[in-house]
Structure formats: C-alpha cells, structure tokens
C-alpha positions in Angstrom: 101.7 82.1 78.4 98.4 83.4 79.8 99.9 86.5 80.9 102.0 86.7 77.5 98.1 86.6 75.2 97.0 89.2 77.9 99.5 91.9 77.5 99.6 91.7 74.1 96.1 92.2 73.6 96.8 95.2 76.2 100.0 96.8 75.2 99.5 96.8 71.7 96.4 99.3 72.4 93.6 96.8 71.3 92.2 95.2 74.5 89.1 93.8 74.1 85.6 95.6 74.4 84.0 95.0 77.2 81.7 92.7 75.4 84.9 90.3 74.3 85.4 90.5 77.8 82.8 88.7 79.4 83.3 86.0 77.1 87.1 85.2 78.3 87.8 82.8 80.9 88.3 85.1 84.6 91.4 84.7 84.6 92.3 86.7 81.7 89.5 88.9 82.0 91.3 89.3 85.7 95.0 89.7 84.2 93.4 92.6 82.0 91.7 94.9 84.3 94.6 94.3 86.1 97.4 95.5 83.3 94.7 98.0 82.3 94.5 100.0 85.7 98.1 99.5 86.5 98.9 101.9 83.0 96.5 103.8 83.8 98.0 104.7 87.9 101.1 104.9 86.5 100.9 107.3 83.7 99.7 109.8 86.9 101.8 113.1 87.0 101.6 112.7 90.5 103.7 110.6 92.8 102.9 107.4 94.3 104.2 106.8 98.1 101.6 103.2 98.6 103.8 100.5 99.3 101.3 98.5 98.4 100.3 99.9 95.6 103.5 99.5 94.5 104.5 96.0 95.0 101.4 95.4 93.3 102.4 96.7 90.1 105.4 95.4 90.4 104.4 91.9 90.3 101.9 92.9 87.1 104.2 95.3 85.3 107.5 92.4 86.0 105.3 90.0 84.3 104.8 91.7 81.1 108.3 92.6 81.1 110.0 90.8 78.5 107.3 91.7 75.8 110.0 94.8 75.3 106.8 97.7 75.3 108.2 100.8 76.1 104.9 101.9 78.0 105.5 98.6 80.8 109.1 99.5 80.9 109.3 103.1 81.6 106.4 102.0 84.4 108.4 99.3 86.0 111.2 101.4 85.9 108.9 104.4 88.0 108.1 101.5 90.1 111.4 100.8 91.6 112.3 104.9 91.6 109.5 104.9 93.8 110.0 102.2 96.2 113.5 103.0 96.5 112.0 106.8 98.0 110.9 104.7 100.6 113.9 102.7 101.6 116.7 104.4 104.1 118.7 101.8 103.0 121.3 102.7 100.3 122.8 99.9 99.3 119.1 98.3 98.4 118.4 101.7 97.6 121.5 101.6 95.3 120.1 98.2 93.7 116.4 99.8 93.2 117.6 102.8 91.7 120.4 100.3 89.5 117.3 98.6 88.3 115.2 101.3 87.3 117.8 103.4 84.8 118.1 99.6 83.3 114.5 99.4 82.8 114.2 102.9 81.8 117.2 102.4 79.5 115.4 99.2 77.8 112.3 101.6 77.4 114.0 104.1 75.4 115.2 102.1 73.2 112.0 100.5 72.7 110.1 104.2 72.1 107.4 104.5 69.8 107.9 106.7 67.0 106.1 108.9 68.4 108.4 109.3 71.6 107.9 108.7 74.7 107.7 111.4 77.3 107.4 109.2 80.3 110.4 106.9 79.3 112.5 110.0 79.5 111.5 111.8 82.1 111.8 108.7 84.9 114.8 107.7 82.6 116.2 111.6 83.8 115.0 111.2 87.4 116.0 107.6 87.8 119.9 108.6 86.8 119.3 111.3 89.2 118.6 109.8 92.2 121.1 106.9 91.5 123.8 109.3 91.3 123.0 110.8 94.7 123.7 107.2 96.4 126.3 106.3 93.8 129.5 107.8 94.3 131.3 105.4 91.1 128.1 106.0 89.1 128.1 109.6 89.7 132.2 109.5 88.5 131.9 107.5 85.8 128.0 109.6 83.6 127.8 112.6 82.9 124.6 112.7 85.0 123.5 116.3 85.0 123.8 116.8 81.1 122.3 113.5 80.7 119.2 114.6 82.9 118.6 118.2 81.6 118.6 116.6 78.0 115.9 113.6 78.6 113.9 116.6 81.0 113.9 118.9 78.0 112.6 116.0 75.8 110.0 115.1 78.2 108.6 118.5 78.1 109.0 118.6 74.5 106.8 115.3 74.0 104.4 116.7 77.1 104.6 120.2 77.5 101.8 119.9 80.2 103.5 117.9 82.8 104.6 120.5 85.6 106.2 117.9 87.3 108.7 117.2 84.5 108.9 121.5 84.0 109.8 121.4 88.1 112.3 118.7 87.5 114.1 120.6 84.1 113.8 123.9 86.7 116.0 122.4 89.3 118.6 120.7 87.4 119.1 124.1 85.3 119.6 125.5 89.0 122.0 123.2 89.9 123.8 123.7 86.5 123.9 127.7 87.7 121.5 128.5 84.6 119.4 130.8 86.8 117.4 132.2 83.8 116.4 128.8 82.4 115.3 127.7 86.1 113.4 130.4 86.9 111.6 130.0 83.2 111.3 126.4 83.9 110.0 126.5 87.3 107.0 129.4 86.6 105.8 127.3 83.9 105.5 124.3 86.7 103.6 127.2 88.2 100.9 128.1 85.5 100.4 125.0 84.9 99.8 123.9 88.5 99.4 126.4 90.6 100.8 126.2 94.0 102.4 122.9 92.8 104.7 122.7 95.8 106.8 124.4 98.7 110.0 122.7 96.7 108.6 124.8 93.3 108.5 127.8 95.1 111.7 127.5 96.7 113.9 127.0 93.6 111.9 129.7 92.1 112.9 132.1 94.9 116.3 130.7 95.4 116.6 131.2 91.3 115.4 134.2 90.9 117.6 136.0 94.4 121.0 134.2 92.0 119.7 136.1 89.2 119.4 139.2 90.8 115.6 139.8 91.6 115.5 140.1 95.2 111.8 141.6 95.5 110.1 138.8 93.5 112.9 136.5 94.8 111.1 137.3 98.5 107.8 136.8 97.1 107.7 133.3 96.4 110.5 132.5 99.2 107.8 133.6 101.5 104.8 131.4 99.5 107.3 128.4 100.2 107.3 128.9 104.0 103.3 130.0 104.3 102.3 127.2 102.2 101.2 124.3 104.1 104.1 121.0 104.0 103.5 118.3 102.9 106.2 115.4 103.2 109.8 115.5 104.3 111.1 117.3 101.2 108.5 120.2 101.2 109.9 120.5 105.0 113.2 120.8 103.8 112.6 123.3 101.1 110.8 125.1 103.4 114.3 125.5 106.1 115.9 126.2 103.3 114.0 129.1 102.3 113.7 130.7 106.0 117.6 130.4 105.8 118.2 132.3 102.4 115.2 134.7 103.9 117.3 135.7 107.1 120.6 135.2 106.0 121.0 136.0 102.6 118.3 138.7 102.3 119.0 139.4 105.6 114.9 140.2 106.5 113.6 139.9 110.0 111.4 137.4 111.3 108.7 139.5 111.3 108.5 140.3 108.4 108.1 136.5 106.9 105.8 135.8 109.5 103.0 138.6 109.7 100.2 136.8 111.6 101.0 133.2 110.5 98.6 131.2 110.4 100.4 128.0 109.4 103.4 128.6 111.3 101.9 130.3 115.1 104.6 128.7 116.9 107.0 130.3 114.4 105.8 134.4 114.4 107.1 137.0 116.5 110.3 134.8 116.9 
C-alpha cells in the first residue's frame, strides 16, 4: 500500500518537491528516489548490460506494476529484453523475452495520448528478439511487419533516438528495402556520429545491395577501423571484412593501410 501512494504520486508526474519530501516518513521518501532514478536510467537511449542494475529495477519497476502506467510498463518490459541479452540460456531466454512483449503489449495499450515512443520501440525489439529464439512465435506473428511499423512510430514520436533510426535501418534491410535502410541508418549517423561498428555495417552492406559500391566501401571500412566494442560490434565487424574480400573482391591491403586498431590484422 506504501509502494501503491508512492508511485502514484510518481507516475502521475507530480512527486513531491523536495520540500514535501523531507517531511515524509524515510521510507517513502526512499521508495521515491528510488522510482524516480529508475525512470530516469531507463528512459536512456543507450543500453544497459549491469546485472545488477537490472535486477534492481526489476524489483522497483515489478512493484509499481499493476498501477497500469504505460511509462513503468514499457520499462519493465526493457528490463527483461535486457536481462535476457545476458542469458545463453533460451529457454529462460524464451520466458524473459515471453515476458517483456506482454509487458510491452500492456504498455501500449495503456499509451498516453500523446504516444509513447519508448512503448513501441522495446514493444518492436522485444518481438524481435523473441522471434529469434521462438521458432512457434516466429510461425505464428507477422514479426517483421509488426517491428518496422512500431520502429517507424517510435521515430515518429522521437525523431532523435538514433538507436530506434538503427533499429528501423536494419529491419528495412532484412525486408530487402535497401533505399529505406540506407536512409534509416545515415540518419542513426547524424544524429550520433560513429554510433556503432553494427551502424556502419548495415550501412555498407545496404548501400553495396543498392548498387553503390564506392560509398558502400567507405563505411564497410569505418566498421572494421572503428574500435569494438561487445560481441555484436565483433560480429558486424567479420561480417564486413567478408563482404570487403569476397563480395567487392578488395585486397587486404587495401582495408588495412597502416592499421592502427587491427596490427595483427595488416599486410595479411
């Protein structure tokens, strides 16, 4: 019941001031903060890989659950997309992944009339990443016209998300929509630059399928000179030196003039 007074007061976007704060008991003033920092992570464009971070949020954002606020429900539903990246596991991956589109689901039809650009865009990635580990799931949903149209929402409602614009990119890729990836994917671009070595593959990748070899070379080689981070920047950086060689059929050499990320790599 404590917790219930406290996200109200939260979710509804009228916490108290500070100075109606230090006049609650430390509990609730506690419960708060908590809710209040936990909106505020999560509503990052940016990734979170803390497992403790996550649990954490978990346990607040599980809580406030059943108030039906589309803001805690999109979150939670981020929360277990994100703890099942770090599970190997798939059937519990399976089950996290289960658990977010339900979440996600519950927070779109709780959107504000506004919209609600994070709903759908962890709603899109949620179905996603369910349907990679969910053969029946995958048979029975329309997945990737399902994704594309909550990505283009989600860009629509917040145009400045370049993680959402990488996202659209990629899934107009897989559709074979080369000209809408490409656009896609060099907006992730201006609006972050050097967002990722994933961004830049696509990009490259999208742009070869569309017929643009030079440019296409241009950012397949930013992909595999840009430092990696994490195991699917590593990936996306094979598969560019692969489309490199054997699609564009260019030498070592010339992708690796005087590497200085890759040493081990040049003159190979």
């Amino acid at each position: 019941m404590q917790l219930g007074a406290t996200a109200a007061a939260v979710v509804a976007y009228a916490p108290p001031t500070d100075k109606e704060l230090g006049k609650k008991p430390a509990w609730y003033r506690e419960s708060v903060l908590n809710l209040e920092d936990t909106l505020k992570k999560f509503s990052s464009y940016k990734g979170i890989d803390d497992a403790e971070t996550l649990e954490k949020a978990e346990d607040i954002l599980l809580r406030m659950e059943d108030l039906n606020n589309s803001d805690v429900l999109w979150r939670l539903g981020r929360v277990f997309v994100e703890k099942a990246d770090l599970i190997k596991d798939p059937q519990h991956k399976g089950h996290l992944l289960h658990e977010a589109v339900e979440r996600c689901e519950r927070a779109l039809q709780h959107e504000p009339a506004g919209g609600s650009a994070g709903a759908h865009k962890w709603y899109a990635i949620a179905m996603s990443k369910l349907a990679e580990v969910d053969s029946k799931f995958k048979k029975s949903t329309k997945v990737n016209d399902v994704v594309a149209d909550h990505l283009q929402k989600a860009v629509q409602l917040d145009p400045r998300d370049p993680f959402a614009w990488h996202l659209l990119g990629v899934q107009y890729y897989r559709q074979k929509n080369y000209k809408e990836a490409v656009d896609c994917l060099k907006k992730a671009e201006s609006i972050h630059a050097n967002l990722s070595n994933t961004n830049f593959y696509y990009l490259g990748d999208a742009l070869r399928l569309a017929g643009n070899k030079q440019e296409a070379v241009d950012y397949l080689k930013k992909c595999v000179l840009m430092p990696i981070k994490g195991s699917e920047n590593a990936k996306a950086v094979t598969n560019a030196k692969l489309v490199l060689i054997n699609k564009l059929k260019l030498k070592s050499e010339e992708i690796f003039p005087h590497d200085p990320f890759m040493p081990e790599t040049s003159g190979k």
